[in-house]
C-alpha angles and dihedrals in degrees: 000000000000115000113219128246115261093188133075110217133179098274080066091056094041093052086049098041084051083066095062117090115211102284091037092056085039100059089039084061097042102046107031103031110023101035080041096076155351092234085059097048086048082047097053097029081058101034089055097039092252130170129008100296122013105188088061096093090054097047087055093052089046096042088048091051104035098035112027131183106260091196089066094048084240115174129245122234127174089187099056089049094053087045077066091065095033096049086049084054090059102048099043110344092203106167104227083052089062095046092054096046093052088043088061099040081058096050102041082052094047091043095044087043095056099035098055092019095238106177089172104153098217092053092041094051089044084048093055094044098051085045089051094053089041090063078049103055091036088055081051092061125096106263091250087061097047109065096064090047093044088049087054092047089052091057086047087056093054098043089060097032082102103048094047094242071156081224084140094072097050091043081056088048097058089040090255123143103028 
């Protein structure tokens, strides 16, 4: 006896999206996705090459969360910076984009960190680690993109030289720095 399916997946909404016409899937974007959220309207906006700079929206995710104001007792979450650059994969996933969005997460954290003097171990780790897949995006760049993003890292690197990030070691290891 079969037993019957208690889920709905993907393959239901397709079967039910095939059924639109145009107007009809239009409208089903518009009002219930794009008027639903901001989040949705960044998705779309990146995902079609919209507006002026479409890395902006996530900047501003990844610079709330890594680098908060600490006039306005704002919290601090690793997680919710790195969902900036997650949630950019998603829409359109360009490689340079990722590379500049992990070179800024690093310098706003380097930045944040030295200036506060935050040592906390969780950020810092965070901090090395995005530091660390940035090197390897960047490596991933054509040679004429990477100068500009390596010479960021390095003031990054210096930035944090004080505080032991030990961002100079990876910076050796990917032939950065000298």
């Amino acid at each position: 006896m079969a037993t019957k399916r208690t889920t709905t997946t993907w393959v239901d909404v397709r079967a039910k999206l095939a059924d639109f016409d145009r107007a009809g899937l239009l409208s089903l974007v518009q009002d219930n996705m794009y008027a639903a959220s901001t989040d949705n309207q960044v998705f779309l906006h990146a995902r079609f090459g919209l507006g002026d700079d479409v890395l902006k929206p996530y900047k501003i995710i990844i610079a709330r969360w890594i680098c908060p104001d600490p006039s306005k007792n704002q919290d601090i979450s690793v997680a919710k910076a790195k969902k900036g650059i997650s949630d950019y994969k998603k829409a359109i996933g360009q490689p340079e984009g990722l590379a500049e969005l992990m070179v800024f997460y690093c310098e706003h954290g380097a930045r944040f960190s030295s200036e506060f003097g935050l040592g906390d171990e969780g950020y810092l780790d965070a901090l090395v680690r995005m530091f660390e897949n940035a090197l390897v995006a960047i490596e991933n760049l054509p040679e004429a993109q990477r100068q500009p993003l390596r010479m960021r890292l390095e003031a990054v690197s210096d930035l944090c030289r004080d505080v032991g990030y030990g961002v100079s070691e990876l910076l050796a290891e990917f032939g950065v720095n000298g």
